[in-house]
VEXZA-537472 format. One record per residue (C-alpha): residue in three letters; x, y, z. Coordinates in nm, 3 decimals, padded with zeros to 5 digits. Layout:
VEXZA-537472
<node><rest>ALA</rest><x>X</x><y>Y</y><z>Z</z></node>
...
***
This chain:
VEXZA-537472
<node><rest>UNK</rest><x>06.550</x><y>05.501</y><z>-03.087</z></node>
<node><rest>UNK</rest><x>06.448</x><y>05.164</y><z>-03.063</z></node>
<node><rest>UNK</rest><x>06.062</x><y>05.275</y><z>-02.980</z></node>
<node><rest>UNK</rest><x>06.093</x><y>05.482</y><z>-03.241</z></node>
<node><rest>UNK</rest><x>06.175</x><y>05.213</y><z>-03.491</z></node>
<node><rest>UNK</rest><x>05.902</x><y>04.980</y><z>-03.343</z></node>
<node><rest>UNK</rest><x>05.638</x><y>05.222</y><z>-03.401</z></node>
<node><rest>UNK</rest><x>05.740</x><y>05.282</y><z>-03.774</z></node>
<node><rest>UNK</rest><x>05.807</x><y>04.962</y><z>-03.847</z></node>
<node><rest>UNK</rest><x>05.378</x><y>04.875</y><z>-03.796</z></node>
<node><rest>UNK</rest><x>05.233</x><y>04.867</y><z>-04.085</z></node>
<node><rest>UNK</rest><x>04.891</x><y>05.008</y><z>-04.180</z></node>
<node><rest>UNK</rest><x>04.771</x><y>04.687</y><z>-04.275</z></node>
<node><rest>UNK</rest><x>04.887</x><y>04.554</y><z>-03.878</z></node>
<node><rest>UNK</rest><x>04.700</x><y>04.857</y><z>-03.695</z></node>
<node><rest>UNK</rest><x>04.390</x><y>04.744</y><z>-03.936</z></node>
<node><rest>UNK</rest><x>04.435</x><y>04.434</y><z>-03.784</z></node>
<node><rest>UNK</rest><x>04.452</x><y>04.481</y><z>-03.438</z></node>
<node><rest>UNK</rest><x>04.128</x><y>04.734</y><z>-03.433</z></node>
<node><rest>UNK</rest><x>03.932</x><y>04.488</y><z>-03.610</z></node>
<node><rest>UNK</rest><x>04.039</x><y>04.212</y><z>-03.380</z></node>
<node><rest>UNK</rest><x>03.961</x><y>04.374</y><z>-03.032</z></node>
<node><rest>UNK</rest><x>03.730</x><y>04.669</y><z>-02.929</z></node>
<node><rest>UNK</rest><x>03.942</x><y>05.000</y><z>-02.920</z></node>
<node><rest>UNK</rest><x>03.922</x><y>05.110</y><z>-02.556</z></node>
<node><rest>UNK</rest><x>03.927</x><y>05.487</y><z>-02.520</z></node>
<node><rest>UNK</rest><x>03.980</x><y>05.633</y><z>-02.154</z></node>
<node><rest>UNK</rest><x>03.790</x><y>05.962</y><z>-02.085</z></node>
<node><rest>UNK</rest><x>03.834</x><y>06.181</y><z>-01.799</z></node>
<node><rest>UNK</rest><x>04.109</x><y>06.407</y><z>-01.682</z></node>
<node><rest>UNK</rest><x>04.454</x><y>06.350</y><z>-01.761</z></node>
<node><rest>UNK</rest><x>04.650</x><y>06.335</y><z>-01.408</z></node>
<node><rest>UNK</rest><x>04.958</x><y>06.578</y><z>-01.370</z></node>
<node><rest>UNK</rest><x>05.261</x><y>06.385</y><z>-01.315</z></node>
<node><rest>UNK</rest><x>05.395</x><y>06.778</y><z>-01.161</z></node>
<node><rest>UNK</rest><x>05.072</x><y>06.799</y><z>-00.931</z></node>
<node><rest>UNK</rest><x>04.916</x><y>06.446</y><z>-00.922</z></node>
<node><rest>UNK</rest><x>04.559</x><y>06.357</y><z>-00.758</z></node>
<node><rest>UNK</rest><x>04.528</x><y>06.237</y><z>-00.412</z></node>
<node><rest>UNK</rest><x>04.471</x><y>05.883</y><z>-00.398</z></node>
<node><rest>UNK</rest><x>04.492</x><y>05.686</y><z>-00.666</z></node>
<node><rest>UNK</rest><x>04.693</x><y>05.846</y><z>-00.946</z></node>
<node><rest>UNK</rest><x>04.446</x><y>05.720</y><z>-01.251</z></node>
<node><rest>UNK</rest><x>04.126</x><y>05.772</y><z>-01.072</z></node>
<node><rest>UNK</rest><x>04.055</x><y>06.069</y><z>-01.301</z></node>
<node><rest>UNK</rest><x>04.055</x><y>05.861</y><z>-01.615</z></node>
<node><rest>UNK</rest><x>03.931</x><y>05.534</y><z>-01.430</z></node>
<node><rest>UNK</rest><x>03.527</x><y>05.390</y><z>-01.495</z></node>
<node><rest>UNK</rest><x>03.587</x><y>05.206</y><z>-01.196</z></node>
<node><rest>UNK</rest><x>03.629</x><y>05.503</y><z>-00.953</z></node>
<node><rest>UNK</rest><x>03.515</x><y>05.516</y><z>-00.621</z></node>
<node><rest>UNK</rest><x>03.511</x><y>05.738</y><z>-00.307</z></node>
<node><rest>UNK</rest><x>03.838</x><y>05.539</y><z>-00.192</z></node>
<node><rest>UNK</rest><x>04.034</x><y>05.604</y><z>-00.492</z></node>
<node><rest>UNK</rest><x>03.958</x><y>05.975</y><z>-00.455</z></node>
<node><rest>UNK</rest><x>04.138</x><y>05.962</y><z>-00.124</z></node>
<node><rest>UNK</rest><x>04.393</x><y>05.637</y><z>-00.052</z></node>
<node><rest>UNK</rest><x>04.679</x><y>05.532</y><z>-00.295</z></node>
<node><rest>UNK</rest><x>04.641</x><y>05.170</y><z>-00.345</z></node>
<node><rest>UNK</rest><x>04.913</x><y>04.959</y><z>-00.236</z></node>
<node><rest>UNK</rest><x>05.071</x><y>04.736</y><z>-00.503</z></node>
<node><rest>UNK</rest><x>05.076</x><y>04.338</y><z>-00.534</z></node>
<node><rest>UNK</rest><x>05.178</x><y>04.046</y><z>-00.697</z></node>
<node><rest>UNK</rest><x>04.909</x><y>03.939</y><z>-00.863</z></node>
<node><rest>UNK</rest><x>05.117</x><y>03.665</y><z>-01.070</z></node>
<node><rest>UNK</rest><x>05.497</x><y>03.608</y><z>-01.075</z></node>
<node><rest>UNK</rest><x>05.675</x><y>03.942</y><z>-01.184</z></node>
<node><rest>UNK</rest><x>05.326</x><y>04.081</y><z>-01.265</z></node>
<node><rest>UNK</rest><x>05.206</x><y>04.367</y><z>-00.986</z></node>
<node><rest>UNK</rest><x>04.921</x><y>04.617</y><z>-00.975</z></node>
<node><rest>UNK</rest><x>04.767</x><y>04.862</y><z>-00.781</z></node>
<node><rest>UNK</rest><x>04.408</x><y>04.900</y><z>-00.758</z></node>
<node><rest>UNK</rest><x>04.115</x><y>04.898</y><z>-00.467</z></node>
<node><rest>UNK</rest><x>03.906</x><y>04.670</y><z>-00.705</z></node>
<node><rest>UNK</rest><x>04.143</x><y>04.465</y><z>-00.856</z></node>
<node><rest>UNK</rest><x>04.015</x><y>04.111</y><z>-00.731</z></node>
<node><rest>UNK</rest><x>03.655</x><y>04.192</y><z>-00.820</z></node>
<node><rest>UNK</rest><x>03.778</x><y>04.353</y><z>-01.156</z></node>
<node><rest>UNK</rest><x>03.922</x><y>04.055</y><z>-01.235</z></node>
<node><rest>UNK</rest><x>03.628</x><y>03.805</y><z>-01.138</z></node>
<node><rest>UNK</rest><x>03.430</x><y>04.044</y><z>-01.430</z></node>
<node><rest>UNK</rest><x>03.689</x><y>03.948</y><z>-01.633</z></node>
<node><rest>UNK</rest><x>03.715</x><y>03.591</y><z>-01.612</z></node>
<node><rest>UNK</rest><x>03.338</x><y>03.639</y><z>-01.646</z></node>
<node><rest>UNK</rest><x>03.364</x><y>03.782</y><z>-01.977</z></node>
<node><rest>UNK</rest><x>03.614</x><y>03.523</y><z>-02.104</z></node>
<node><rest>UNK</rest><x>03.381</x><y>03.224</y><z>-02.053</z></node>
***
């Protein structure tokens, strides 16, 4: 219930906002089955960054800041693009 109210609460005028703030991201690719799901990484079929690993070896998740994990093969050179793109 309280999603629900959330998402009705956002205005129009707010979603306008937000898309002309930041560049709407739209993932392509398969959507995994959580019934049947992928080996190896369970988002590889909707992930640019996929490689021959990800096809075959579930990542292991860390702490990559306090209370803040992921789970990705290319998570440390993901986020050096990143920081790239922010300075």
């Amino acid at each position: 219930m309280a999603y629900s109210t959330a998402c009705i609460s956002v205005s129009a005028e707010t979603i306008q906002h937000i898309l002309s703030e930041k560049e709407l991201h739209i993932l392509e690719g398969d959507i995994p089955s959580p019934v049947n799901p992928p080996d190896g990484c369970k988002f590889h079929t909707r992930c640019e960054h996929c490689t021959e690993i990800c096809r075959h070896v579930v990542p292991t998740w860390e702490e990559v800041s306090p209370g803040h994990y992921a789970a990705c093969h290319h998570m440390y050179e993901l986020q050096d693009k990143w920081k790239e793109k922010k300075d």
